[in-house]
N, C-alpha and C positions, 0 to 999 in steps of 0.2 A: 458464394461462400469462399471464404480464401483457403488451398490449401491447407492441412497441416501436417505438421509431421513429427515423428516420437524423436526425443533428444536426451541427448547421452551424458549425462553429468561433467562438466569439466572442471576439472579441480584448480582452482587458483589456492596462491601459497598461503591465504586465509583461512580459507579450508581445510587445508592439509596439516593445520599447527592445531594440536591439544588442545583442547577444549569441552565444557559441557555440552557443547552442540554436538556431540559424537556420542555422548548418554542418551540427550534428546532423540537426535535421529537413529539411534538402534531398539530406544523403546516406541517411537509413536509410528516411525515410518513401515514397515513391516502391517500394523493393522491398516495403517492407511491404505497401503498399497491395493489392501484384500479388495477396499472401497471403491478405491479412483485411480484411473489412467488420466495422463496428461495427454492433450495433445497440444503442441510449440508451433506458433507459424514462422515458415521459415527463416523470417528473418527478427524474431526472439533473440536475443543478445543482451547480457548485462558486462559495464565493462569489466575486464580480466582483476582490475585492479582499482584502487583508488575511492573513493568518498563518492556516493551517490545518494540521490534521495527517489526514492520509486512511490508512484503513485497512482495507485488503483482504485478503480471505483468500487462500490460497498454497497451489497445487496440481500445479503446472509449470515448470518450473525458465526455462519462458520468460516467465514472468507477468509479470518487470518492464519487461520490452518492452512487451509488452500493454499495462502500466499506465501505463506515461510512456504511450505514444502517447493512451492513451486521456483522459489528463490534458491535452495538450494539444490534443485537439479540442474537451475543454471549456473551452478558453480559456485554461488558465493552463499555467505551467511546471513540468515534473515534475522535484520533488529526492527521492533517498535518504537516509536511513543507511546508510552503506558499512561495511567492517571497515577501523579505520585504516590496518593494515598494506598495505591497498590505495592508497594515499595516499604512499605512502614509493617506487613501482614507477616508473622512469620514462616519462615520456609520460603513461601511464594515469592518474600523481598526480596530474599537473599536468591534466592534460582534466574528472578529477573536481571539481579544486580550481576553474578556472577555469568551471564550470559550477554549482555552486554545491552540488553535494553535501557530504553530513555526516557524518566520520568519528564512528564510535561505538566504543569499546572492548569488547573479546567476554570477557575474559579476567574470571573472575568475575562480578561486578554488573557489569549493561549500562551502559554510564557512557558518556555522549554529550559529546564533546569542542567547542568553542569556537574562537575564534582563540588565545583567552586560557589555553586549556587546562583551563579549569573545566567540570565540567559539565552546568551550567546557560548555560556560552557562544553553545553552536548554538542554543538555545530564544532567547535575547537575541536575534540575527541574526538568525533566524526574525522575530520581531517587529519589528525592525528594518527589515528587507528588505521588510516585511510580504509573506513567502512561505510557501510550501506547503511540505509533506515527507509522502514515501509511507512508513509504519514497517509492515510485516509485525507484526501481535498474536502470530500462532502461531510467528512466528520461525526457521520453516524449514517445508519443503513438510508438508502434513499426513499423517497416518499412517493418517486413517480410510480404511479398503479401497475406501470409496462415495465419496472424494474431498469429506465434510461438512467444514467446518472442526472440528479438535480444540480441544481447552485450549488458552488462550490467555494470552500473557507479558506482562510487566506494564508494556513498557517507554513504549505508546502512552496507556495511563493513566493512568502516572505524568505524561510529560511535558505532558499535557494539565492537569493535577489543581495539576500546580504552577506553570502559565503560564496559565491560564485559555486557553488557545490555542482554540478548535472543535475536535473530535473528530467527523468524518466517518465512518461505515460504509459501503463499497462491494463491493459481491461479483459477480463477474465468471465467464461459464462461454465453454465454447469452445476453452480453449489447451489441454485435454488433446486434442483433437483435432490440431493441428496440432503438438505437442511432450508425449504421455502423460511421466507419472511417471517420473523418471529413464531417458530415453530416452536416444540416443545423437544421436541426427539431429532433424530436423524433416519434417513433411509438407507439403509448402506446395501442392500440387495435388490435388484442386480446393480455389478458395479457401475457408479458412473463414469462420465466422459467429462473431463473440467477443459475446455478450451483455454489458451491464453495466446497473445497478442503483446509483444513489448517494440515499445515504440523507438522513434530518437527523440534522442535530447531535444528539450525544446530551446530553440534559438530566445533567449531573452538578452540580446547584444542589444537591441533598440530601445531598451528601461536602463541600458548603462550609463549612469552620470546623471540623472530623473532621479530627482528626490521621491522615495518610494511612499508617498502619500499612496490617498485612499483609490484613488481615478488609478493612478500606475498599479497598484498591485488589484483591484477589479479588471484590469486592461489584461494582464497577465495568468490571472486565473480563472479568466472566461477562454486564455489561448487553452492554455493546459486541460481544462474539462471539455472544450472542444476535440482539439487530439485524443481522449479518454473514449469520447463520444464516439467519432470515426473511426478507432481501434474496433469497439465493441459492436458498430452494425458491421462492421468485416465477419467478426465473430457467428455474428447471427444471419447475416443473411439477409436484413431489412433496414427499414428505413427508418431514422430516431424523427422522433417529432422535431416540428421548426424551431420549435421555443422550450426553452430548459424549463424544467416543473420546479417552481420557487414556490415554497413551502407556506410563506407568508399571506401568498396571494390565496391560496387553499385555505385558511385559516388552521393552520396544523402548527404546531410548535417544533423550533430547529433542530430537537434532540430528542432522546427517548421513543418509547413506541409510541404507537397512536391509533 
C-alpha cells in the first residue's frame, strides 16, 4: 500500500477571488467533514495554476462530492461536465452556471457546449479562465463487479488532444464505503477514509501531428485508463485484473444502472 498522508489546502490565486464556491464550501463542507477524512499520497499535486482536465475513475454515485471536495483541498476549484438539460432547471441552472460548470451534450457524440455554443467553446474558457474541469473517462459508474475501472470514452482525450490542455489521472477509493454502487442512502458513521492518488500528466507528445481518428484516440484512452488503473491498485493494495471489463462483452448497456 503506498503511504499516505493528510494535506493542507493551498490556496492558488483562483481560489482566493470571490466566488460561489466559498457559499458552497461553508455550507457542504463542514457536514462533510463530520463524514470523511482524506488521506493524499504524497506525491498528490494539481497544478498551482492554469487549465487542466482531471480524470477519475467512477464507482459511487457519490464520487463527485468526493472529487470536488477533494479538488479543493488541493488548492484549486472543482468544475464539471454537466448534462445541458441540467442548465435549463431553475436555481440548479443558474447555481451551475454561476459556478462555472460545463454543459456538455449527451445526445449522440459528446459534444461540449461553449457560451458561443461551439464545441470547442468550454475548452476556450477552460483556457481562458485558466481552470480545471473533472470529466469522468468511463462516463458513468463502472460495471466491473471488483469496482476496477472498465473501458474508457473518449471524451477526456479527445478534449485534451485538441487543446493541448494537461491530462491528469486521479483514482480515488473509499466512497463505496460510505455510498456502495447504486445505493439508496449514504453511511456517514463511523467516518470514512476516502484515499486519493493524483498522477502526472500524461505524455500524449506521440498523437502529436496524428490525425485524431478513432485508432489514435482508443490508443490514448486505453494510456490514461491504464494510468487510472495503476493509481488505484497503489490505493488498494492488489492486483486489477489483466483485461479491462467492457461492458459490451458482458451484455450490459454503456450507461444507466443495471
Amino acid at each position: 500500500m503506498i503511504d499516505t498522508v493528510k494535506l493542507r489546502s493551498r490556496s492558488s490565486a483562483e481560489k482566493r477571488r470571490p466566488s460561489v464556491f466559498w457559499l458552497l464550501a461553508s455550507l457542504i463542507l463542514p457536514l462533510w467533514s463530520l463524514m470523511v477524512r482524506y488521506r493524499f499520497t504524497p506525491q498528490s499535486r494539481l497544478p498551482r495554476s492554469g487549465p487542466f482536465i482531471l480524470a477519475p475513475n467512477h464507482f459511487s454515485e457519490i464520487d463527485p462530492v468526493a472529487m470536488g471536495a477533494a479538488v479543493w483541498h488541493l488548492g484549486r476549484l472543482p468544475r464539471f461536465m454537466a448534462k445541458a438539460s441540467l442548465f435549463s432547471v431553475p436555481v440548479l441552472g443558474r447555481l451551475l452556471r454561476s459556478s462555472g460548470q460545463i454543459p456538455v451534450e449527451r445526445e449522440g457524440s459528446t459534444r461540449v457546449r461553449g457560451a458561443d455554443g461551439s464545441p470547442m467553446g468550454a475548452a476556450g474558457a477552460l483556457i481562458e479562465r485558466e481552470a480545471g474541469v473533472i470529466v469522468y473517462p468511463e462516463g458513468t459508474l463502472t460495471r466491473d463487479p471488483e469496482l476496477w475501472p472498465m473501458r474508457g470514452k473518449s471524451g477526456a482525450v479527445r478534449l485534451a488532444l485538441e487543446t493541448g490542455i494537461p491530462l491528469i489521472p486521479v483514482a480515488h477509493w473509499g466512497t463505496q464505503e460510505l455510498m456502495p454502487r447504486y445505493a439508496k442512502r449514504i453511511h456517514p458513521f463511523p467516518r470514512k477514509t476516502i484515499r486519493v492518488a493524483v498522477g502526472e500528466p500524461i505524455d500524449l507528445s506521440r498523437f502529436a501531428g496524428r490525425h485524431p481518428d478513432q485508432r489514435v484516440i482508443a490508443e490514448a484512452t486505453a494510456e490514461l485508463m491504464d494510468a487510472i488503473t495503476e493509481l488505484l491498485a497503489g490505493l488498494r493494495g492488489e492486483q486489477p485484473p489483466a483485461e479491462r471489463w467492457d461492458p459490451s462483452k458482458h451484455q450490459q448497456s454503456e450507461t444507466g444502472r443495471f
